[in-house]
C-alpha positions as CSV (number, residue, x, y, z in Angstrom):
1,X,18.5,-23.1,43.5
2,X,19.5,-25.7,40.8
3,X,18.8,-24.8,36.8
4,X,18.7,-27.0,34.2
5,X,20.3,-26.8,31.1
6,X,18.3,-27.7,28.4
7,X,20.5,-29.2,25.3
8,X,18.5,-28.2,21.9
9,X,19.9,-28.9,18.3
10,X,21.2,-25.8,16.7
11,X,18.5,-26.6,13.9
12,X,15.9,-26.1,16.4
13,X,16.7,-21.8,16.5
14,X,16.3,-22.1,12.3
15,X,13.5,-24.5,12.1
16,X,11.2,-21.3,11.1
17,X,13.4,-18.5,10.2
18,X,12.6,-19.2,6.7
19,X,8.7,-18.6,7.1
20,X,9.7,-15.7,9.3
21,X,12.1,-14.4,6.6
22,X,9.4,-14.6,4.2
23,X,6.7,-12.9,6.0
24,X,8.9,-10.0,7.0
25,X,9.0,-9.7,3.4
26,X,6.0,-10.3,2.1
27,X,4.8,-7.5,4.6
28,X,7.6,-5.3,3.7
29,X,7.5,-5.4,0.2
30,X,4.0,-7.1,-0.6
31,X,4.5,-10.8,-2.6
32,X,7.5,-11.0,-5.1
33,X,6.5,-13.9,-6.5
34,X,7.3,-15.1,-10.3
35,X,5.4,-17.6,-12.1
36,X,7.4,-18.8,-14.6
37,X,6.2,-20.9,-17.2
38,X,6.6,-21.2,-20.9
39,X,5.0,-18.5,-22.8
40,X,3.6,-17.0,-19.9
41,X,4.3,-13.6,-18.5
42,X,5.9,-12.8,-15.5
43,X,3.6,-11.4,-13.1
44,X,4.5,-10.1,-9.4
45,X,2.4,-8.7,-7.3
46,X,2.0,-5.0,-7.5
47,X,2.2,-2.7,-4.2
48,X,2.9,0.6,-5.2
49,X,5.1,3.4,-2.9
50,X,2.8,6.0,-0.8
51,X,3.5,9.1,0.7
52,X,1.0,10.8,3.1
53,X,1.5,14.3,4.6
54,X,-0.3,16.1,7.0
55,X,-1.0,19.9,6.8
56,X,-3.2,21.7,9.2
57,X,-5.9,22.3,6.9
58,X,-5.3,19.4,4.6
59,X,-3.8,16.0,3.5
60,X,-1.1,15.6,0.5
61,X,-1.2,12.0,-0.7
62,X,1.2,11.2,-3.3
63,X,1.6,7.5,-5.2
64,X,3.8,5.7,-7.4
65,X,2.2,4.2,-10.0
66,X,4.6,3.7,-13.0
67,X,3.2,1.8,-15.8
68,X,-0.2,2.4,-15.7
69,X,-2.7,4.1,-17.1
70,X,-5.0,7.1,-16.0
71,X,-8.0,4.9,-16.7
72,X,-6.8,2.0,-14.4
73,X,-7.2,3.8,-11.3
74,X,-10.0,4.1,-9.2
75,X,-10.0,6.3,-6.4
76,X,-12.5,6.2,-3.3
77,X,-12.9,8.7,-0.4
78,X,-15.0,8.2,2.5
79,X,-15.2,10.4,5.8
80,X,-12.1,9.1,7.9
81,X,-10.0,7.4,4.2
82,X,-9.4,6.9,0.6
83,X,-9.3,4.1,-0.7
84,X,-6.7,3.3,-4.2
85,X,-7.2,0.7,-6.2
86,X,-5.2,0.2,-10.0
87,X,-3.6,-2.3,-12.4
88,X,-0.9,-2.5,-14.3
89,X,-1.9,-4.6,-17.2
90,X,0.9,-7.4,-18.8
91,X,1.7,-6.5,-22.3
92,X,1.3,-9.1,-25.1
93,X,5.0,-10.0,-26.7
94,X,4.8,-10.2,-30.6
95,X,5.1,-13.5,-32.4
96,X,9.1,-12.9,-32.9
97,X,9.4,-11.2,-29.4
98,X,10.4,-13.4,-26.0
99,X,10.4,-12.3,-22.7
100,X,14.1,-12.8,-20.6
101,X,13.6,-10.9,-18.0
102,X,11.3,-8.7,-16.6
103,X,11.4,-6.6,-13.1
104,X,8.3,-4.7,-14.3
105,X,5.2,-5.8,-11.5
106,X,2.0,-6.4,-13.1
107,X,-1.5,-7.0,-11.2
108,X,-4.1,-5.3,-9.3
109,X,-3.6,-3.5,-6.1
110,X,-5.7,-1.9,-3.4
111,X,-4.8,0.3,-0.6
112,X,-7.1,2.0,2.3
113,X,-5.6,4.8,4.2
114,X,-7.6,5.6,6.9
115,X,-6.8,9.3,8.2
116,X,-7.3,10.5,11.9
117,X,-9.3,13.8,10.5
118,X,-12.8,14.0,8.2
119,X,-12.1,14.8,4.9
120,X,-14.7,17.2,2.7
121,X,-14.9,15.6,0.0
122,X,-16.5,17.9,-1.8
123,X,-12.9,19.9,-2.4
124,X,-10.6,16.7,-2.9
125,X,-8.6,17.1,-6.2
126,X,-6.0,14.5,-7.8
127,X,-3.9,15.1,-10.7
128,X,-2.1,12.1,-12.9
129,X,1.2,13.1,-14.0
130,X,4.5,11.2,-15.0
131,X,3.3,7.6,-13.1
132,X,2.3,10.2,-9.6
133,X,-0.7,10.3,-8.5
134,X,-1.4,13.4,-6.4
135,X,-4.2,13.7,-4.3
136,X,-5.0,16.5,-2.1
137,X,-7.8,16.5,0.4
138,X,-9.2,19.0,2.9
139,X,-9.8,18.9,6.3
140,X,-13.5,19.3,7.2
141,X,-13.9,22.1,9.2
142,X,-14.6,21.5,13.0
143,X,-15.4,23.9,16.1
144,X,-12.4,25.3,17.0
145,X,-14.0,25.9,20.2
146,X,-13.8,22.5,22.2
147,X,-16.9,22.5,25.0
148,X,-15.9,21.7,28.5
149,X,-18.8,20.1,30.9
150,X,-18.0,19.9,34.3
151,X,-19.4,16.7,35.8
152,X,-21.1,17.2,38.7
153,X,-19.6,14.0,41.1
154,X,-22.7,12.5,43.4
């Protein structure tokens, strides 16, 4: 049995680890982009840390949201999610005031959390305090009695 060797460029293994570099990234951390022009503010995209636990009865859902306020948030539930949407809106600088640097993010966000259990939302409650948002939501209640049919093989 005979192999070939196959000479390749070192360039070729680092052709696209840039792209790759930036969409680990941009998946990790959401876009981090600037856009820097004169007189204009410096917005990044805005993606928020969650936190989701899992009780038996119920689901604690806890996000970051520095910056923003109460009446920027929108919150959504359905049967099997919630849905979070916000903005954190740029500030306008005085005349005699100029931006040099800024790591605050500004823009809109949305996030969907689906949940593996129906929620009642009826009983969800959310509280807004020191740039958290809490949300707790409860579990619908299902049969705890799971019916077994035999299946009768012909």
């Amino acid at each position: 049995m005979k192999f070939s060797i196959i000479k390749r460029e070192p360039s070729y293994f680092f052709e696209n680890i840039h792209e790759d570099l930036n969409r680990f990234l941009k998946d990790t951390f959401g876009d981090i982009e600037y856009i820097e022009k004169v007189d204009a503010p410096l917005y990044k995209t805005f993606r928020p840390a969650v936190e989701v636990k899992e009780k038996p009865d119920m689901y604690n859902i806890k996000v970051e949201l520095p910056n923003i306020q109460k009446e920027d948030i929108d919150v959504e539930l359905f049967n099997n999610g919630i849905s979070i949407k916000a903005e954190s809106k740029f500030c306008e600088c005085k005349e005699d005031e100029k931006i040099k640097t800024s790591e605050f993010r500004y823009g809109k966000f949305v996030r969907t959390i689906p949940l593996a259990h129906e929620i009642d939302v009826e009983k969800a409650k959310s509280e807004f305090k020191d740039g958290i948002l809490n949300i707790e939501l409860a579990k619908k209640e299902q049969d705890k009695k799971e019916e077994v049919k035999k299946l009768k093989i012909d």
